[in-house]
N, C-alpha and C positions, 0 to 999 in steps of 0.2 A: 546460260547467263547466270551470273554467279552475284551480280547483284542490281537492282532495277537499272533501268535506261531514265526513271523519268524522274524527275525534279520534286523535289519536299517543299513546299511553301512554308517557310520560316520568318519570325523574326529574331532581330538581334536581340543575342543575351550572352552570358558567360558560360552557360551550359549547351550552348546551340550544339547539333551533331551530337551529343554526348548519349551512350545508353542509360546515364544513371549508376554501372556498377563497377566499372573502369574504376580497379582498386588506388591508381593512382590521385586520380578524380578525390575518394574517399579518403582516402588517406592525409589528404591536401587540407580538410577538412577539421583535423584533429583538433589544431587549435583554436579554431571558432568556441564560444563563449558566449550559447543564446543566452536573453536578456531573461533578468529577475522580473517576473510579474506582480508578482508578489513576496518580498523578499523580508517581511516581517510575520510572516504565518508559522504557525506552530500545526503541521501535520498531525494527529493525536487517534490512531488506528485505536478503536476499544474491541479486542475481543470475542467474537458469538463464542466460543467453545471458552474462552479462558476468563471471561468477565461473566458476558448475558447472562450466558444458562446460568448460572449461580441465584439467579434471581434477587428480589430486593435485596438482600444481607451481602449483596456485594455491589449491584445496580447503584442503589441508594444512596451511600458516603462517596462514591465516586464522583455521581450523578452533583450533588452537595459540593464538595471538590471543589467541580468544574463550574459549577457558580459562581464560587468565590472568585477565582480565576478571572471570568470574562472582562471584567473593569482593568486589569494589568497584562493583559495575551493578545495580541489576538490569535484566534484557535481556528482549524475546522476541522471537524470527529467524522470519522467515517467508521465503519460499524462492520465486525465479522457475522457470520452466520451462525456457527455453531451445530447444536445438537441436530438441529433441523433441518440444514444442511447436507448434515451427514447421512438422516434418514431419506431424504429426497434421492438423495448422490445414490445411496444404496437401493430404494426399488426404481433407478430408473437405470441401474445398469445389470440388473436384473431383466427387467423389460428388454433389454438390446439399445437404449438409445447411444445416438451415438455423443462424441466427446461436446458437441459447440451445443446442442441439446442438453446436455449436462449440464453444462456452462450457464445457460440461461434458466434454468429452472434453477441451481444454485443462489443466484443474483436475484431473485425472489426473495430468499428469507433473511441476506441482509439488507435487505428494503425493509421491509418490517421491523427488525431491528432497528434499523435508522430511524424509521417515523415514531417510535414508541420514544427512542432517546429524545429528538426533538419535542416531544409533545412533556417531558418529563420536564424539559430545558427553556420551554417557551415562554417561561415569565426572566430566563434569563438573554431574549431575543434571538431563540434557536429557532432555525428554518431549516424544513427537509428541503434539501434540493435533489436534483438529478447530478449524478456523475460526471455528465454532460457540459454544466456546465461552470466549469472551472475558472472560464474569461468571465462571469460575474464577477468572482471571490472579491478581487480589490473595490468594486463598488461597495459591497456588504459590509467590508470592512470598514468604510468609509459610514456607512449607517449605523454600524453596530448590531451589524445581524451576527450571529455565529450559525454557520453554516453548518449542516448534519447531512452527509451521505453516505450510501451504500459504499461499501469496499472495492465489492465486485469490479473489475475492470470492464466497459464496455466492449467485451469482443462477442458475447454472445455466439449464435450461430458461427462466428468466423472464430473462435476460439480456436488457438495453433494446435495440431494433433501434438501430445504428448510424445518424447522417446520410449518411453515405456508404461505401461498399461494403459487406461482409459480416460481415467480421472480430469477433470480440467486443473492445468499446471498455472494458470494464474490466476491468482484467488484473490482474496481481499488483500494479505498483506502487498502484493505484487500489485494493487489499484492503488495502497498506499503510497507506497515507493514512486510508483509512474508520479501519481497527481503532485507529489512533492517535491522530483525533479522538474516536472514540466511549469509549476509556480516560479521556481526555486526558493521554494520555500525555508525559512530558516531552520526549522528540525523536523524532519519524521520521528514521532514517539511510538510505540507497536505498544501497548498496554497487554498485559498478559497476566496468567495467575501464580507465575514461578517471580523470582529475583532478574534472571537475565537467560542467556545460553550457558546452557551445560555441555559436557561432552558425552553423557548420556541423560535418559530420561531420567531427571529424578525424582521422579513418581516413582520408578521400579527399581531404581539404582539407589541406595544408601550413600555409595563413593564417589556419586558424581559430583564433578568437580565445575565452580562454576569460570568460566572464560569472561575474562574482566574485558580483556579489548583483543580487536583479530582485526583482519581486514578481510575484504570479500575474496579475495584472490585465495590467501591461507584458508576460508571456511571453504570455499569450494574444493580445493584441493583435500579437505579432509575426507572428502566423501563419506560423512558422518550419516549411520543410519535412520537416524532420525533427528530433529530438530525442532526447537519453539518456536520457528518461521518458516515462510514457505521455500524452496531452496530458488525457486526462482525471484522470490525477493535479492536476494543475495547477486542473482546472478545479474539482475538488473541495477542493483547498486554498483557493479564492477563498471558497468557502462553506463554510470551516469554523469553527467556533461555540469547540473549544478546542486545537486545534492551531495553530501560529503561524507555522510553516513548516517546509522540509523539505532537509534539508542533503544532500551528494553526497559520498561519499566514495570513491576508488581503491582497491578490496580488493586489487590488486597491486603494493598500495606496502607492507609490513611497516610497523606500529606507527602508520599513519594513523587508522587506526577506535580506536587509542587515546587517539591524540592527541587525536581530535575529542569524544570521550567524555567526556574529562579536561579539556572545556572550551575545546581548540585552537578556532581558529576552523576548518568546512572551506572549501574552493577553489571551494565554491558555493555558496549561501544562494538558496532561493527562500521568499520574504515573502509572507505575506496580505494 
C-alpha cells in the first residue's frame, strides 16, 4: 500500500493537503509583504568585542550619545558579547560541548552586557528586556521605554549545526538583523570599533580598503576571509522580506551614530 486507506480529518484552508515544502507552494509566496510592526524603530546592535570591552573611555560618550538621542529616535540596543564570550566559546569547546551548548552559554554574556547598558541608560527610560519579546516594542514605544536586549538570537540548544567547524553561526549580529526584519524596523545600525567593512582586516592590513556600499548577494559571493560582521548576518539580510539593509557605524567616533540617525549617510551600506 503505497499510501493510507484511511481519511485525514481536516478543515478548510488554502493550505489543506499541502506538505508545506512544495517549492511551487513557496515560490507562490515571494510576493507577500509581512506587515511593519514597528516601522519607526532604529535597531542600534552595540558591540561586546568592538564597543563593551573597551570599557568606560568608549562605553561612556556612546552611552551619553544615546541619551541625547532618546527624545528624537526611537531606538532598541541590543548588545554583543565580546571578550567573554570568546573565553566561554573557547573552554567550552575545549570541554567537547556541543554547538546549541555553545549557543547558550554564549547568550549569557550578552545578557550582561545588556543589563549593565540598561542600568547605565535607566534615567534615560531603558529597560532590559528578553529577546523574546519583540511584540512588546510598539507598546514601549508608546510609553517611552527604550528597550535593551541581548543580541543572541534565541536558538539556544536548537542552534543550527554550522557548515564548518563548531562555533555557533548566529550570533548577536544575526539576533540583530532577525529582530529588525521581523519589526521591520526602519534601520539596523551594527555599532562597531572600525569606519565600516574593509576588504581585509585593518587591524593587520595597512591597505585595506574600505567598501562604502555592496549588496548581500556581492558580499557573500566575495567569500571574504574575514569580516566586521557575522557572515550569516549577510546571508540573512539577502533573505529578508522587510529590512532593506544594514549600515556600520564607528561607536569610537563621538556624534557618528547621530549623524547616521539624522539621516548622514554611514561609511558602509550593505543592500539587499
Amino acid at each position: 500500500m503505497k499510501i493510507t486507506q484511511h481519511k485525514r480529518k481536516s478543515i478548510h484552508s488554502g493550505l489543506k493537503g499541502e506538505t508545506l515544502s512544495r517549492s511551487g507552494l513557496l515560490a507562490g509566496q515571494d510576493a507577500i509583504v509581512p506587515k511593519r510592526i514597528a516601522p519607526d524603530l532604529n535597531i542600534i546592535k552595540i558591540g561586546g568585542h568592538g564597543v563593551i570591552d573597551y570599557g568606560a573611555a568608549a562605553v561612556l560618550p556612546l552611552v551619553d550619545e544615546i541619551r541625547a538621542l532618546v527624545p528624537h529616535h526611537q531606538m532598541m540596543l541590543m548588545t554583543g558579547g565580546g571578550v567573554r564570550t570568546r573565553h566561554i566559546l573557547d573552554i567550552g569547546i575545549e570541554l567537547g560541548m556541543p554547538t546549541g551548548v555553545l549557543a547558550s552559554l554564549s547568550a549569557k554574556v550578552s545578557e550582561q552586557n545588556a543589563l549593565m547598558l540598561s542600568v547605565m541608560l535607566a534615567d534615560a527610560g531603558a529597560e532590559f528586556i528578553s529577546n523574546t519579546s519583540l511584540l512588546d516594542i510598539p507598546s514601549m514605544m508608546r510609553m517611552g521605554v527604550l528597550p535593551v536586549a541581548a543580541g543572541t538570537p534565541p536558538y539556544g540548544l536548537y542552534e543550527l549545526p554550522p557548515e564548518s567547524g563548531i562555533l555557533p553561526q548566529y550570533r548577536t549580529d544575526s539576533g540583530a538583523v532577525v529582530a529588525a526584519d521581523v519589526l521591520g524596523a526602519k534601520s539596523c545600525i551594527l555599532v562597531k570599533n572600525c569606519d565600516g567593512l574593509f576588504d581585509k582586516n585593518p587591524a593587520l592590513y595597512d591597505d585595506a580598503e574600505l567598501i562604502a556600499d555592496i549588496t548581500a548577494a556581492e558580499l557573500i559571493d566575495a567569500r571574504m576571509e574575514d569580516m566586521v560582521l557575522e557572515f550569516k548576518a549577510v546571508e540573512i539580510l539577502s533573505h529578508a522580506r522587510n529590512l532593506k539593509e544594514i549600515k556600520i557605524v564607528n561607536g569610537h567616533v563621538p556624534g557618528e551614530l547621530t549623524r547616521v540617525l539624522n539621516g548622514g549617510r554611514p561609511h558602509t551600506i550593505i543592500r539587499r
